[in-house]
C-alpha positions as CSV (number, residue, x, y, z in Angstrom):
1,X,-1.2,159.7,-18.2
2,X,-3.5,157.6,-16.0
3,X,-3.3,158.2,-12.4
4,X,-3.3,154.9,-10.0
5,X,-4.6,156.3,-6.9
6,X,-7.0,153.8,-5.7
7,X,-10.7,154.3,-6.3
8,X,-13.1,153.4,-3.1
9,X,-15.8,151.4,-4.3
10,X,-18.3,152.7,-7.5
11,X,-21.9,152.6,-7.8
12,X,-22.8,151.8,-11.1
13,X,-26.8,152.1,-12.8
14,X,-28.0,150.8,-16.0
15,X,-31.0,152.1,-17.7
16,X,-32.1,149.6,-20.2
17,X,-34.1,152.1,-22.5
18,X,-36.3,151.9,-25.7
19,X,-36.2,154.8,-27.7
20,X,-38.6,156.6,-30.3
21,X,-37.2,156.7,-33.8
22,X,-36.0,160.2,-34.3
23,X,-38.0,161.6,-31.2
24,X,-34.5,163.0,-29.9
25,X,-36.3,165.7,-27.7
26,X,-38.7,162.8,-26.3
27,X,-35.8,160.5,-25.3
28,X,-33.8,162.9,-23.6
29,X,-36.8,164.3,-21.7
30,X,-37.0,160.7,-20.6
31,X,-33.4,160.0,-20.0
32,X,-33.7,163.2,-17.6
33,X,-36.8,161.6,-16.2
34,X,-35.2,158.5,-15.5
35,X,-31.7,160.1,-14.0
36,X,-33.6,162.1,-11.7
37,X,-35.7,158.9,-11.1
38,X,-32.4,156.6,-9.9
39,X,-30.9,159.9,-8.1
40,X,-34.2,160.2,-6.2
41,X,-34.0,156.3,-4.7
42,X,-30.0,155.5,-4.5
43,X,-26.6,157.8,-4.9
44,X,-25.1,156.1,-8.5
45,X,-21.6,157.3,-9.3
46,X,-22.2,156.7,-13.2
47,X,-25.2,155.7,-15.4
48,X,-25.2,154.4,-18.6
49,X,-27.7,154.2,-20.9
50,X,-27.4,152.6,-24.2
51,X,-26.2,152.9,-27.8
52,X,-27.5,156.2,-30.0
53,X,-30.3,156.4,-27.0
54,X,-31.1,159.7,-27.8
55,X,-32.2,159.0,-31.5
56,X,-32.6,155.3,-32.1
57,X,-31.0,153.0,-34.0
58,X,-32.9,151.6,-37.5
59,X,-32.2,154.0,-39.8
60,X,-34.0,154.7,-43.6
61,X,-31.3,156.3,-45.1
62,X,-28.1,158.9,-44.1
63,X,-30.8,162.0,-44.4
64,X,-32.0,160.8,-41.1
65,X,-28.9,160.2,-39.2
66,X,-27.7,163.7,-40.0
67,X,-31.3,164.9,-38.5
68,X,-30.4,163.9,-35.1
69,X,-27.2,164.1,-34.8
70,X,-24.8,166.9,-33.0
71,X,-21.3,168.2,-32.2
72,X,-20.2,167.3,-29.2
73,X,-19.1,170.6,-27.6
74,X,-22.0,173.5,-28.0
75,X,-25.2,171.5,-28.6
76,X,-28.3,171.8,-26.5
77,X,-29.2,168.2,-25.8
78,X,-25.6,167.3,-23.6
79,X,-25.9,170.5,-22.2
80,X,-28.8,168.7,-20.1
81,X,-26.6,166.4,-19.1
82,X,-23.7,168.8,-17.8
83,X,-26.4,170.3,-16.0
84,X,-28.0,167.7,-14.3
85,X,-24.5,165.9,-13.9
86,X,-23.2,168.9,-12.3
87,X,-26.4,169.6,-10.0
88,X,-26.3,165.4,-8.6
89,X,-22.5,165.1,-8.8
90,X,-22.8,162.4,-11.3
91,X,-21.7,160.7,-13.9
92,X,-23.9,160.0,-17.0
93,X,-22.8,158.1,-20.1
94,X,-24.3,156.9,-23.3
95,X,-24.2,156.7,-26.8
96,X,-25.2,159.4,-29.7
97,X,-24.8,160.6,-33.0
98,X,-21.8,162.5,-33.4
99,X,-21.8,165.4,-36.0
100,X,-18.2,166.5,-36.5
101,X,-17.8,169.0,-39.5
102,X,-19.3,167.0,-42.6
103,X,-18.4,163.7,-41.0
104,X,-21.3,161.4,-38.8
105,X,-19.8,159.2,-36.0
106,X,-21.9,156.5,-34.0
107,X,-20.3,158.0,-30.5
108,X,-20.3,157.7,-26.8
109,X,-20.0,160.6,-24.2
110,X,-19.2,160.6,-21.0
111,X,-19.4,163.2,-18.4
112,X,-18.8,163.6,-14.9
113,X,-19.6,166.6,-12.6
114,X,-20.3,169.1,-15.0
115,X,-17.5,168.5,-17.5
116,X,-17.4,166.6,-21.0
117,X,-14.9,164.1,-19.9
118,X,-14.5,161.7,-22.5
119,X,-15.9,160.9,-25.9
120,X,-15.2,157.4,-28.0
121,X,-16.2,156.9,-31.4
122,X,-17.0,153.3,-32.4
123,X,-14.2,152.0,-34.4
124,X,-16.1,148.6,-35.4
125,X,-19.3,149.8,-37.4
126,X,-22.0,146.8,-38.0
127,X,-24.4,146.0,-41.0
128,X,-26.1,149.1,-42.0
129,X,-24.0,151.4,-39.5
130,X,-21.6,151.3,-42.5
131,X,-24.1,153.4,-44.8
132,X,-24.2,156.0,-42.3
133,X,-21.0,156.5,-40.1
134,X,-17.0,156.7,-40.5
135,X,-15.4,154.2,-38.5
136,X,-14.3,156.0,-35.4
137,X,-11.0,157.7,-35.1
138,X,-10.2,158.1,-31.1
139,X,-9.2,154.6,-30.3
140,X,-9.8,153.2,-27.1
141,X,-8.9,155.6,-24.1
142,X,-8.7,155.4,-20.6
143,X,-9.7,158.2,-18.3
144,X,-10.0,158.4,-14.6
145,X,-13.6,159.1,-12.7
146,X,-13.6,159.1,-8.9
147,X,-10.4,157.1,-8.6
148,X,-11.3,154.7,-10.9
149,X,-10.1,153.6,-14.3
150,X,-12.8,153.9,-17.1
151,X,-12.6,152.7,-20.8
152,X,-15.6,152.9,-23.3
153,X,-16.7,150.5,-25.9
154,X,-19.9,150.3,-28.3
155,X,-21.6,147.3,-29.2
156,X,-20.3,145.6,-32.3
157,X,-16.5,146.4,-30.6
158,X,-17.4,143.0,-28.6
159,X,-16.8,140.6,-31.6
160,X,-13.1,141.8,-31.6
161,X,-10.8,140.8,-28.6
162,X,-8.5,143.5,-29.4
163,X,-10.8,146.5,-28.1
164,X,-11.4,144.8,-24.8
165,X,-7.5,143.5,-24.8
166,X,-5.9,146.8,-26.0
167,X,-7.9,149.0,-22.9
168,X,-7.3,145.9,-20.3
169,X,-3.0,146.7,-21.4
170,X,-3.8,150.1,-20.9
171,X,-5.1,149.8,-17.3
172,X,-9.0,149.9,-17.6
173,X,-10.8,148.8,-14.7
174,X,-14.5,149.0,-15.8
175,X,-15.2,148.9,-19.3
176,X,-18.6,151.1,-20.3
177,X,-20.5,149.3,-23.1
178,X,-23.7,151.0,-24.6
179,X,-25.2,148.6,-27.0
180,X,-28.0,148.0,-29.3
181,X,-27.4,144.4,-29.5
182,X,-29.2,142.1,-32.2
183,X,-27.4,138.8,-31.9
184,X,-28.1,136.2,-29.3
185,X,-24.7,135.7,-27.9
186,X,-23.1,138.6,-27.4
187,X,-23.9,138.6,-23.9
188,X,-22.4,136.0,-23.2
189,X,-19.0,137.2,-25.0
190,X,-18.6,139.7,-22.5
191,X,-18.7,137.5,-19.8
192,X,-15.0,136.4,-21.9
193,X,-14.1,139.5,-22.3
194,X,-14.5,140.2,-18.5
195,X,-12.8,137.0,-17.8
196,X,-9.8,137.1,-20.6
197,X,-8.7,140.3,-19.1
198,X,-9.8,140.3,-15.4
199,X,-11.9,143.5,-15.7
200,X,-15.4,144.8,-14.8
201,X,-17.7,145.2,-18.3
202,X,-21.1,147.3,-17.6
203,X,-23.2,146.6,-20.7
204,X,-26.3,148.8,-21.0
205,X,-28.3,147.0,-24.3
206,X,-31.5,148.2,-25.8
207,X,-34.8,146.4,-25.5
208,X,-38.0,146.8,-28.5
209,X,-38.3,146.4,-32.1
210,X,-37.6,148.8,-34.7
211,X,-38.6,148.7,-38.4
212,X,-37.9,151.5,-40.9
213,X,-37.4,152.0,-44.9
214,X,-37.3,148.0,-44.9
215,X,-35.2,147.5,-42.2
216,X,-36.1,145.4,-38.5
217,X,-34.0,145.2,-36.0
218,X,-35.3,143.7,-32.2
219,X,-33.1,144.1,-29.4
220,X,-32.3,141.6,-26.7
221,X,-31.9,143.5,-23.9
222,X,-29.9,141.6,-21.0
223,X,-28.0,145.0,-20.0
224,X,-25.2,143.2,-17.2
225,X,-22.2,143.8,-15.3
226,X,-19.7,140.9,-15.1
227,X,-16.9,141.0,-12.9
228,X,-13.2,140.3,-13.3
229,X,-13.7,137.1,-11.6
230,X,-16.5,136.1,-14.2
231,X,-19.3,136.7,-11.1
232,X,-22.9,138.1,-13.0
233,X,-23.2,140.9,-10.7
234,X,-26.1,142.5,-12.3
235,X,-28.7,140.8,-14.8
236,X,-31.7,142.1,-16.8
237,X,-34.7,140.7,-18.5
238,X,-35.0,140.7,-22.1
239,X,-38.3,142.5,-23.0
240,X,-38.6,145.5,-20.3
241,X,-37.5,149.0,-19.7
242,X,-36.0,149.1,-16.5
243,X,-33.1,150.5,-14.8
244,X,-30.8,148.7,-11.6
245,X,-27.7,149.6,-10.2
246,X,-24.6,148.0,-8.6
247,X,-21.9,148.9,-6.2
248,X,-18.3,147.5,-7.8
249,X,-14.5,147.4,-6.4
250,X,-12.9,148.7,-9.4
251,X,-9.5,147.5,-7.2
252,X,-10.1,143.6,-7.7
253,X,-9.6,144.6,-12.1
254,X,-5.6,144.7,-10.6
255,X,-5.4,141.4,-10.0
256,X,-4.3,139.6,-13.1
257,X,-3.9,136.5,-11.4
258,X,-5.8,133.2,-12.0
259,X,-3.8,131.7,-9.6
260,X,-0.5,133.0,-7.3
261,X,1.7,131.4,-10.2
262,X,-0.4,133.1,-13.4
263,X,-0.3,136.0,-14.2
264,X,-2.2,136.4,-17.3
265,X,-0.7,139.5,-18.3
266,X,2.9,138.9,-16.9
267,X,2.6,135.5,-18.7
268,X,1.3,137.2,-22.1
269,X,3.7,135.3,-24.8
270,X,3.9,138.3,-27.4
271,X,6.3,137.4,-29.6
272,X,4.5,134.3,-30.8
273,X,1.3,137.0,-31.5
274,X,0.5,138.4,-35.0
């Protein structure tokens, strides 16, 4: 059950990282870097980073996937996290290569304080993600952090209203998006999603190009938060590493009203909905 106690404002950071390929002891010795970095100049809440940060993204064949990838509970490379969480009372999400028994999953964690709070597994794979991972199995959840209502998405979940829609019904506040975007309007379909359902939606996106067994991918970078009133309250470039951060009421995600007659939940018509 999600607790409504109301969450004083949240400081939010992006880091909009460029992985190496397969160099999963590299990037998370520069994820810690960088967290200790943002900690060192501002007090964050949470930080995101993006999509499979820790291992990259353009993959030869399943072989690799299954060489960086980890359980979630017992593995040495969140246990950084944990730590570092626990020491900065922090939140740090992200998203990684899930090894659960014989299965893969293209995953995000999230953990607050010291604990493993919530994990998501992307339930809408893309392209070649389909040759390595099972569509995830956890559906969307919402868990509480500081008072405030969190959700996670990954990436390719932003094509389908439904992912956005079904955590908005279930009370979200700020929706947590690592990414590894590729197309050049996906952006700006998260600035509907925000808008459709009158929620925050922190996207942390890659940046760099990637090639591998045959494959390219580039990434657009453009990590943003959007607010439920459609305001860009954060904005990247395209091309560079960087990291920023922003200070959110997750309170004003409440107010479903466009104006003080609709109501766009209260005025949802569901029986005329497949």
């Amino acid at each position: 059950m999600i607790k409504r106690d109301e969450a004083m404002s949240l400081e939010i950071a992006i880091v909009q990282f460029e992985p190496v390929l397969l160099d999963i002891r590299n990037n998370l010795e520069r994820a810690m870097g960088l967290i200790k970095e943002i900690t060192s100049i501002s007090n964050p809440n949470v930080i995101l980073f993006p999509e499979l940060f820790l291992s990259g993204y353009t993959f030869k064949d399943k072989s690799e996937v299954e060489k960086v990838s980890f359980p979630l509970n017992e593995n040495e490379y969140l246990t950084s996290f944990i730590e570092i969480s626990r020491e900065r009372s922090i939140a740090i999400s992200g998203g990684y290569s899930e090894r659960a028994g014989d299965l893969l999953y293209n995953s995000s964690f999230f953990i607050g304080d010291g604990e493993i709070i919530a994990n998501y597994r992307k339930v809408h794979l893309f392209h070649d993600e389909v040759d390595f991972f099972e569509p995830g199995d956890t559906g969307f959840r919402v868990f509480e952090y500081r008072g405030a209502r969190l959700g996670m998405m990954i990436c390719f979940d932003w094509i389908f209203p439904e992912a956005a829609r079904t955590l908005a019904l279930k009370g979200v506040q700020v929706i947590l998006h690592p990414a590894n975007l590729v197309l050049p309007y996906c952006q700006r379909a998260m600035y509907a999603r925000a808008i459709e359902n009158r929620v925050f939606i922190v996207t942390a996106n890659r940046v760099g190009e990637e090639k591998s067994g045959g494959r390219k991918n580039s990434f657009t970078g453009e990590s943003q938060i959007v607010s439920p009133r459609g305001e860009y309250i954060l904005t990247m470039n395209g091309e560079e590493e960087c990291f920023a951060s922003a200070v959110i009421d997750p309170k004003l995600a409440d107010d479903k009203k466009v104006t003080e007659k609709s109501d766009i939940f209260a005025a949802r018509r569901v029986e005329f909905y497949e």
